[in-house]
C-alpha positions as CSV (number, residue, x, y, z in Angstrom):
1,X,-13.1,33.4,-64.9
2,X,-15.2,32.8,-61.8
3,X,-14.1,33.5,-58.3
4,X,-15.7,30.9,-56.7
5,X,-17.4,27.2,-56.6
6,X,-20.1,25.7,-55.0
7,X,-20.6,21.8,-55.9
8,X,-22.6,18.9,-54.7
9,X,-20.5,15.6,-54.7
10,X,-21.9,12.5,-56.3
11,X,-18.5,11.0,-55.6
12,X,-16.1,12.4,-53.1
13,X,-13.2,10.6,-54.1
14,X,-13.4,11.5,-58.0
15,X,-14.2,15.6,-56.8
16,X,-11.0,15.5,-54.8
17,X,-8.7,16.7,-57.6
18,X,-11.1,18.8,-59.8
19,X,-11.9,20.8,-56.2
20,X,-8.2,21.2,-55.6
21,X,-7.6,21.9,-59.2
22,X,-9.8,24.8,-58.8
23,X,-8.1,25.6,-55.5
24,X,-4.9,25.8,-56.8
25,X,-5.8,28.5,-59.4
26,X,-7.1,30.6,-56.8
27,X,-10.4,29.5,-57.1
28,X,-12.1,28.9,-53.4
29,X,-14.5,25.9,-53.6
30,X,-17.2,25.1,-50.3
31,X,-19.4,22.0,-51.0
32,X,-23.0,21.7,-49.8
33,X,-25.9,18.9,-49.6
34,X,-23.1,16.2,-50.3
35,X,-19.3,16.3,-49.7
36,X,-15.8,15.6,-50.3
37,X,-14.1,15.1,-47.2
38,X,-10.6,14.4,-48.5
39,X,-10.3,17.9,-50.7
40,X,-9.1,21.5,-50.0
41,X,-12.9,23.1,-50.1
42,X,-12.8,25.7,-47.0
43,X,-16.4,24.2,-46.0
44,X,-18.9,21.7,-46.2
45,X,-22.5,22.9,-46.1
46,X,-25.3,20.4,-45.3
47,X,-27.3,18.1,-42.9
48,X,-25.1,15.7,-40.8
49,X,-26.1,12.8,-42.6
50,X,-25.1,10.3,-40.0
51,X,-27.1,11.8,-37.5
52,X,-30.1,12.3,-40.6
53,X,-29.7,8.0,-40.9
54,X,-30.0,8.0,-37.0
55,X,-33.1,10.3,-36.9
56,X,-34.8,7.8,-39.4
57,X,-34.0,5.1,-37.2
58,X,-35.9,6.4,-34.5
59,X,-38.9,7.2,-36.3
60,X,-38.5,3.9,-37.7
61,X,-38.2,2.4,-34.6
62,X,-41.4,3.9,-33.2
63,X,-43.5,2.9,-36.7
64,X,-42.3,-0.7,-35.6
65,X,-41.9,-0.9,-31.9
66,X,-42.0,-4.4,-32.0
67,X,-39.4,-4.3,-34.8
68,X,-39.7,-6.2,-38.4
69,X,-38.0,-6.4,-41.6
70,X,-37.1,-3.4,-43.4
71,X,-35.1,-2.7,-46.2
72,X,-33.5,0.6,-47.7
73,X,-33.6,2.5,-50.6
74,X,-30.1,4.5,-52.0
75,X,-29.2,6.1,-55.3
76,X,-25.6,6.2,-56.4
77,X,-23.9,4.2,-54.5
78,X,-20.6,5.7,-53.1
79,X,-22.4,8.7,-53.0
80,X,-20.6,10.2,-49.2
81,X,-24.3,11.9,-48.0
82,X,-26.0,8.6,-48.7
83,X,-23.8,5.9,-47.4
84,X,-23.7,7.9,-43.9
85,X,-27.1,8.6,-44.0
86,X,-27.5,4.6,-44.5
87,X,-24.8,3.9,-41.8
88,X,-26.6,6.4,-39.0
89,X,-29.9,4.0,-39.7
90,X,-28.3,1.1,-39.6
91,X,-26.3,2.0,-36.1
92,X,-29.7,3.3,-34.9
93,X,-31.7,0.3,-35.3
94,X,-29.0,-2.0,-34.0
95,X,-29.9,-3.5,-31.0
96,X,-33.6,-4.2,-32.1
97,X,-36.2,-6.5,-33.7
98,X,-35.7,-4.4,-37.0
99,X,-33.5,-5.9,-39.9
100,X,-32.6,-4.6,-42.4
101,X,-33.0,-7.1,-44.7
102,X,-32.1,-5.8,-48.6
103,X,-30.0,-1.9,-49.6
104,X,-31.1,-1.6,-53.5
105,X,-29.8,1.1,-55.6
106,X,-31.4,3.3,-58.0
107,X,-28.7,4.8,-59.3
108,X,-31.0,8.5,-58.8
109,X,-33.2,6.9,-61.7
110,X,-36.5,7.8,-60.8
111,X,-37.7,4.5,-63.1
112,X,-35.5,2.1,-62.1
113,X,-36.5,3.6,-58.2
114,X,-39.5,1.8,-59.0
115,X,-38.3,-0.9,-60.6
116,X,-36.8,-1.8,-57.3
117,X,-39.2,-1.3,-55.5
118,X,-41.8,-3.4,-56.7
119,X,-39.1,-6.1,-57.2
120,X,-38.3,-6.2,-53.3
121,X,-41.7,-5.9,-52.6
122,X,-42.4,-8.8,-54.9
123,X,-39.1,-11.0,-52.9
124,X,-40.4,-9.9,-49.8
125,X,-44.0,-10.3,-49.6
126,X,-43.8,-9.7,-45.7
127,X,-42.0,-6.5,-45.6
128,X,-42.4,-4.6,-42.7
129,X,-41.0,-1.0,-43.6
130,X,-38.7,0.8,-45.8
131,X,-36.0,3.9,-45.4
132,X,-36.2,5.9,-49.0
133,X,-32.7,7.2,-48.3
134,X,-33.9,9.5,-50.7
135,X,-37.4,10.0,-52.2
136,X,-36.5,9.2,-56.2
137,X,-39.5,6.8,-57.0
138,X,-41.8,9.0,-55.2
139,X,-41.7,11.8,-58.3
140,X,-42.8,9.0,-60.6
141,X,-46.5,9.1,-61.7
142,X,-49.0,8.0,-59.0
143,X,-49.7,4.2,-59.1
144,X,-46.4,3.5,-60.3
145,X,-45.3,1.3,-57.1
146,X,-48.8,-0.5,-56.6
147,X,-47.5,-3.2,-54.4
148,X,-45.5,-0.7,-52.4
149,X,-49.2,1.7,-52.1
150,X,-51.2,-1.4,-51.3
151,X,-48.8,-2.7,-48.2
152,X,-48.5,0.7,-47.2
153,X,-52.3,1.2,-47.2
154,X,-52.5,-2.4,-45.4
155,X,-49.5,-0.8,-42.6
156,X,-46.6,-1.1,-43.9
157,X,-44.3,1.9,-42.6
158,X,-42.0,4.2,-45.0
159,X,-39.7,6.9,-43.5
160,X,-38.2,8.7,-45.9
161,X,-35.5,11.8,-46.2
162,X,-36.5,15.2,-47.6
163,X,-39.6,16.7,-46.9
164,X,-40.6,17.8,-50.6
165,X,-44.3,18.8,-51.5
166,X,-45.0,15.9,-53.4
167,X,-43.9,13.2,-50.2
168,X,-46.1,15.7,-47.8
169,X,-49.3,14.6,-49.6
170,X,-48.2,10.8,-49.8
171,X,-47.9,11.9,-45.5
172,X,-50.8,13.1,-45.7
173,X,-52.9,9.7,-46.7
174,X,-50.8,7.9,-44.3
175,X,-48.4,6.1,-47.1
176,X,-45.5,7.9,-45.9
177,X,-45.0,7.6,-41.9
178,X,-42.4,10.5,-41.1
179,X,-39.8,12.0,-43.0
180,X,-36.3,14.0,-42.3
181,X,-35.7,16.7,-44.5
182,X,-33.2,18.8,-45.3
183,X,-32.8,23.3,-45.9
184,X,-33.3,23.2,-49.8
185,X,-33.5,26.7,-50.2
186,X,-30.7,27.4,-47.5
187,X,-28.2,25.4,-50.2
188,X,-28.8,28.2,-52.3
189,X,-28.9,31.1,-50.6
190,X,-26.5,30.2,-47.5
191,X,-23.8,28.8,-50.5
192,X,-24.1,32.2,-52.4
193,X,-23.8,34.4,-49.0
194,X,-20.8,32.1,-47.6
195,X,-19.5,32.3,-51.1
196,X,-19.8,36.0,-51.0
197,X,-18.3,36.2,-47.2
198,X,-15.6,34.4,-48.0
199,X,-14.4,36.3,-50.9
200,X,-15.3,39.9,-50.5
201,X,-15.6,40.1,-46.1
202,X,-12.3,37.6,-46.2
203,X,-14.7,35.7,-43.5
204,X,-13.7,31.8,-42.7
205,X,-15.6,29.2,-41.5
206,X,-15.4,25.9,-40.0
207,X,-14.6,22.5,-42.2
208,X,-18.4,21.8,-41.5
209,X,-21.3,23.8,-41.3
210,X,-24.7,22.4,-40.1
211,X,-27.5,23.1,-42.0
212,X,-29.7,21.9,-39.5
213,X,-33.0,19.4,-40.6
214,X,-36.4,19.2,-40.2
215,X,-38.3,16.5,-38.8
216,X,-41.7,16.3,-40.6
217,X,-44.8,13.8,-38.9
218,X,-48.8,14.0,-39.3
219,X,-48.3,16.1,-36.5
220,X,-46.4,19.4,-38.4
221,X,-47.3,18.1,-42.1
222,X,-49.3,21.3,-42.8
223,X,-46.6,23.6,-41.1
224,X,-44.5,22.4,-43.7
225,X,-46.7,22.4,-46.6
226,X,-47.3,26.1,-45.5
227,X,-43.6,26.7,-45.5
228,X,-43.2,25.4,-48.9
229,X,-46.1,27.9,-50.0
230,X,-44.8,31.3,-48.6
């Protein structure tokens, strides 16, 4: 009975036909934060993650201008927003001193996000940085990664994506060096009003449509923070 679907995509291959199911009933579907490329949906709202993995590789890259090792930090793997978000970083650090030396999953476990963790820091003793391709171990209690907090106190440098209160304060003391984040509230409110556009106002838009993204440093911390509040 509804007249319209908005969905993020864990999968984009295993959406495709319950998108164009929906489609084919008459049902319009758009996507937003992650998408399915290969369906019918009229649009895809969201951050161009390739060029969200490349903006982490530039703050990486001037956290470790002599470059170092570095390894990443994904959920579901498969997942279309995180695997281009991991391929922009990894194009944008090629050419450097970084290396990316591990990708460990999570599976968007907050728990086993710091399981992970704490096992690559315990491999890799020397780590240099790490890309949170998304910020799940970061919501677990505070002093749940304590060989993450202690290299990060002693300089080791973490981008990560999204710019979420609780990763602002870990910016804040210096354990987080930069983050790229992404128009939360925009998913909601721009997917109900394309929604609305498209099947009242008969309005179409383009396959993609660019959230836009924010780029959040010690610099513009509290801008944010302040954002978050009003």
């Amino acid at each position: 009975g509804v007249e319209a679907i908005g969905v993020s995509c864990n999968d984009p291959t295993a959406c495709v036909d319950p998108i164009n199911n929906a489609i084919d009933a008459g049902i319009p579907v758009m996507t937003w934060d992650s998408d399915s490329p290969d369906s019918d949906r009229f649009t895809y709202l969201g951050v161009d993650n390739y060029e969200g993995g490349k903006a982490a590789a530039r703050l990486m890259k001037k956290a470790l201008p002599d470059g170092g090792k570095v390894a990443l930090l994904t959920g579901v793997p498969g997942a279309f927003n995180l695997e281009e978000r991991i391929r922009g970083f990894k194009d944008g650090v090629e050419g450097t001193n970084i290396e990316v030396i591990a990708t460990v999953a999570c599976d968007d476990d907050i728990n086993k996000g710091v399981q992970v963790v704490e096992e690559t820091m315990q491999a890799n003793p020397d780590l240099n940085g790490w890309f949170f391709v998304g910020l799940w171990p970061l919501f677990a209690e505070r002093g749940s990664m304590p060989l993450w907090e202690e290299a990060a106190q002693a300089g080791m440098k973490t981008v990560a994506f999204d710019t979420l209160p609780v990763e602002l304060e870990y910016l804040k003391e210096g354990l987080l060096y930069g983050l790229v984040g992404q128009k939360y509230w925009g998913w909601g409110y721009d997917t109900t009003q394309m929604i609305y556009d498209t099947i009242v106002e008969g309005k179409q838009f383009d396959s993609f449509t660019n959230s836009g993204m924010d780029i959040v440093g010690p610099g513009n911390v509290d801008v944010m923070a302040d954002a978050w509040a009003n």
